[in-house]
C-alpha positions in Angstrom: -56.7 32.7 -33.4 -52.9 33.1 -33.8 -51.6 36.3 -32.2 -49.1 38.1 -33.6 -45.6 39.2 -32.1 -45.4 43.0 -32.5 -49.5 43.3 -31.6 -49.1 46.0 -29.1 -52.0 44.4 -27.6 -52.3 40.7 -25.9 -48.7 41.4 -25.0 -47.1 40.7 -21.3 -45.3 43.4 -19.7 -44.2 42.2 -16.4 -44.3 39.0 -15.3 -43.3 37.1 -11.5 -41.4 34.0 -12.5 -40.4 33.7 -9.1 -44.0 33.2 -7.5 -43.9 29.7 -8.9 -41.4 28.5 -7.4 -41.6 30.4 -4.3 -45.7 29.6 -4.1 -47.6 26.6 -4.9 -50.6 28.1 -7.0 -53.8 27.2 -6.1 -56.2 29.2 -8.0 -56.0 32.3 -10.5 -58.2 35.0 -11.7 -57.6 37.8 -14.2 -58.2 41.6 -12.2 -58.7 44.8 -14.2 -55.8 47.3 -13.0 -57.2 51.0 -12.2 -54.2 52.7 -13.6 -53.3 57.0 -14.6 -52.6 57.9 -18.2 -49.1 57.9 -17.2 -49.4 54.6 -15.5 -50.1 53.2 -18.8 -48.0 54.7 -21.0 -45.1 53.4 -19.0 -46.7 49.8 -19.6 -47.0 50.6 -22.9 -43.1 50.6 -23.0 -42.9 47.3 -21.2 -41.6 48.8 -17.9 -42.7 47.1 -15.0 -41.7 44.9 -11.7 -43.9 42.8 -10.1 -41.5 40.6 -8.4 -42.1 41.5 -5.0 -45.2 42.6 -4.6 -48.7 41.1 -3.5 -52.2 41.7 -3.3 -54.1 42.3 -0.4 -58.2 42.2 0.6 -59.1 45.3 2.6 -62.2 46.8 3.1 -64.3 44.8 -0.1 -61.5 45.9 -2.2 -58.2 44.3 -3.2 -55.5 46.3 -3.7 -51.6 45.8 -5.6 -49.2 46.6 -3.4 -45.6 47.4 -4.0 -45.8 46.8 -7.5 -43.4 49.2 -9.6 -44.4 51.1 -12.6 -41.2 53.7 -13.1 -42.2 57.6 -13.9 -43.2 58.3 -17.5 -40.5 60.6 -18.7 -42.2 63.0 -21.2 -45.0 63.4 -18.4 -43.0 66.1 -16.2 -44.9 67.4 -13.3 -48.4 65.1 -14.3 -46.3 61.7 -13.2 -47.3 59.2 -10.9 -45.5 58.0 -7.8 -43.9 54.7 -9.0 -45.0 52.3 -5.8 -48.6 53.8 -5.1 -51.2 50.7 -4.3 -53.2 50.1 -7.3 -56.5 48.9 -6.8 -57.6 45.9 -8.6 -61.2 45.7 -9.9 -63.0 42.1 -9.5 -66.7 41.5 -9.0 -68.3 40.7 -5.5 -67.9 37.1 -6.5 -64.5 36.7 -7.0 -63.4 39.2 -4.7 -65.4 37.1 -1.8 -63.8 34.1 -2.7 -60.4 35.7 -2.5 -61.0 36.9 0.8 -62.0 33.6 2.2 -59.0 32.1 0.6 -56.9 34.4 2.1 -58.5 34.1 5.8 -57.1 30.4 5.6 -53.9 29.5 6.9 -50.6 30.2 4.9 -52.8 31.5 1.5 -51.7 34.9 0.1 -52.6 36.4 -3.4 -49.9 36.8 -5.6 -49.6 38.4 -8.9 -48.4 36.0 -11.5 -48.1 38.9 -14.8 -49.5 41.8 -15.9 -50.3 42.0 -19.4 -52.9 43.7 -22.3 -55.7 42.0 -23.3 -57.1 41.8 -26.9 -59.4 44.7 -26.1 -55.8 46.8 -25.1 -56.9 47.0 -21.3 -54.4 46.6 -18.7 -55.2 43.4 -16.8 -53.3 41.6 -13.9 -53.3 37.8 -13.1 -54.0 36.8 -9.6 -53.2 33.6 -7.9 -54.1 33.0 -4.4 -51.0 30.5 -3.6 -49.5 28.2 -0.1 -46.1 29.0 0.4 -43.8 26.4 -0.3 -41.5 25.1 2.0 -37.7 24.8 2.0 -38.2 20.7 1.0 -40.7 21.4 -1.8 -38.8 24.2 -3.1 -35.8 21.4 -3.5 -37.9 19.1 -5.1 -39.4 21.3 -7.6 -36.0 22.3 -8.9 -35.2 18.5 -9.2 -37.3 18.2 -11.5 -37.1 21.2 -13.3 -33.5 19.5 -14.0 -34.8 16.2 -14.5 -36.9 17.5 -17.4 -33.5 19.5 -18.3 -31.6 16.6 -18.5 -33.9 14.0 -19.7 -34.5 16.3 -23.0 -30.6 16.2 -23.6 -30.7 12.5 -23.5 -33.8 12.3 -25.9 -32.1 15.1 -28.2 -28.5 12.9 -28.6 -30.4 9.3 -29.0 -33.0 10.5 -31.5 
């Protein structure tokens, strides 16, 4: 099922292009966002940063940290503080094997986008990811041009 462009549903609001590059993605889950009225509406206009936050497991629940959702502006004195921690709903399941992930050495959760679903909930993808050293970072980017370049040549020859 094609979906359409202006849908205000299934539509990405923020999304962390930097995590791939900066993390090598292991594993991802989708996370329902508990969110305000005024939290949402301010999705609703596509206004979001999610490039330097993270999750974190405390207490059996995960939690969005540092994630910026700028004050709604028709919402006067009802607004919402733009870098509260969010919490992120998964079941037991998943929120387990996060946890375990994370214990290991060097894994983090990362949020890769946030984004509506067909439904017009607010959902957040996950990815518990290994940071990537200096070296790898290098090598991804070579062939990231590679793939540039190699397309030009295939373009010119036909």
């Amino acid at each position: 099922m094609a979906q359409k462009k202006d849908d205000p549903n299934n539509k990405t609001v923020a999304e962390n292009r930097k995590a791939r590059f900066s993390y090598e993605v292991l594993d991802t889950v989708e996370a329902g966002l508990v969110l305000t009225g005024t939290e949402v509406k301010s999705l609703r206009q596509g206004q979001a940063n999610i490039a330097e936050s993270y999750a974190s497991v405390e207490g059996g629940e995960v939690w969005l940290i540092n994630s910026y959702l700028p004050e709604y502006l028709q919402a006067n004195r009802f607004n919402h503080e733009p870098r509260r921690r969010r919490k992120l709903l998964l079941n037991k399941r998943e929120m387990a094997r996060m946890a375990q992930s994370v214990d290991r050495e060097g894994m983090t959760l990362v949020p890769l986008k946030i984004y509506f679903n067909d439904r017009g909930r607010a959902k957040i993808l996950l990815a518990v990811g290994r940071g990537k050293k200096l070296h790898d970072k290098r090598e991804t980017e070579k062939k990231r041009d590679w793939n540039r370049e190699k397309g030009r040549l295939l373009k010119e020859r036909g």
